[in-house]
C-alpha positions as CSV (number, residue, x, y, z in Angstrom):
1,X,123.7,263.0,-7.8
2,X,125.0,260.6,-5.3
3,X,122.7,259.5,-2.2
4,X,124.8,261.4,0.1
5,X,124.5,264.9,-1.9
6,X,120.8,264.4,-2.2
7,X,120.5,263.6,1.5
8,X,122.0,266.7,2.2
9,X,119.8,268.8,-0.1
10,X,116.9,266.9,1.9
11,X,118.4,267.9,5.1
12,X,118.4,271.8,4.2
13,X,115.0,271.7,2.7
14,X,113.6,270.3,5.7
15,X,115.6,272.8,7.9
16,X,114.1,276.0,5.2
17,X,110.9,274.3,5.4
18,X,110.8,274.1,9.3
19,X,112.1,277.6,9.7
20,X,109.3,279.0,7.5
21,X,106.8,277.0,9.6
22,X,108.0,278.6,12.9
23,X,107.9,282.2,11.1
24,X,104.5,281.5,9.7
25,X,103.2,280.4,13.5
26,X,105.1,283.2,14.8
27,X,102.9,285.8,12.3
28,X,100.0,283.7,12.8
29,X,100.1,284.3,16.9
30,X,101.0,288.3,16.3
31,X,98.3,288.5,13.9
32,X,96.2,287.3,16.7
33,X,97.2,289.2,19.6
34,X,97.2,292.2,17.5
35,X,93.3,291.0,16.2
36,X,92.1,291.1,20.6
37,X,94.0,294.3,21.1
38,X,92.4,296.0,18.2
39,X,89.0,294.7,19.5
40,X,90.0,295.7,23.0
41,X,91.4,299.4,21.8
42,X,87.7,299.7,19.8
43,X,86.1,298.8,22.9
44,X,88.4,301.3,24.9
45,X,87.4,304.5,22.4
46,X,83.2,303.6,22.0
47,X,83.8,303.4,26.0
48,X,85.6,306.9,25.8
49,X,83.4,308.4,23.6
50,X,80.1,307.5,25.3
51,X,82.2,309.3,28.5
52,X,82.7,312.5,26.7
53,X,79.5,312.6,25.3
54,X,77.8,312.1,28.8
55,X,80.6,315.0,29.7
56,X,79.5,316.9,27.8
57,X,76.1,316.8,28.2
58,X,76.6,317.5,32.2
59,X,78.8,320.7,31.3
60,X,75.8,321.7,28.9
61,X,73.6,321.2,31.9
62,X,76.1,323.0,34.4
63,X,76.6,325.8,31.8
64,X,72.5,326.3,31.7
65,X,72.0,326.3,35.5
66,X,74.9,328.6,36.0
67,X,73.4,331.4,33.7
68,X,69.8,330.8,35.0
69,X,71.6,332.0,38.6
70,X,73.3,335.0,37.0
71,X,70.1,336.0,35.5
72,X,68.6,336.0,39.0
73,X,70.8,337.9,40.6
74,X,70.3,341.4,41.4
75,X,72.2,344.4,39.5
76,X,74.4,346.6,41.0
77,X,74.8,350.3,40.7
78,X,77.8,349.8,38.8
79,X,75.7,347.2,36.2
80,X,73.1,350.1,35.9
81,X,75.3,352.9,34.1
């Protein structure tokens, strides 16, 4: 192998080895931002759950006060027959 043809081998291993290295930092920042935004989306659904639950908790609430005022209310004739 001359100096010349070795040279260029040398050359295109530097050029594959430099193209890995940008593809390797370009995974390594995805696998980052996609690392926050799964902590940020967890964050989002224990936020959404606790809402719901509390939701749910106030319709309970609602639902038990609303049938403590139909229980007061007076009957009709038409309820009696």
């Amino acid at each position: 192998m001359t100096y010349q043809g070795f040279f260029a081998k040398f050359q295109r291993m530097e050029q594959d080895f430099q193209r890995f290295e940008d593809r390797l930092n370009h995974f390594v920042t995805l696998f980052h931002r996609l690392r926050s935004e799964n902590t940020e989306l967890r964050q989002s659904i224990a936020t959404k759950t606790d809402e719901a639950k509390r939701f749910a908790e106030k319709l309970d609430q609602a639902k038990t006060r609303i049938e403590a005022l139909i229980a007061q209310l007076p009957e009709t004739e038409g309820d009696r027959r």
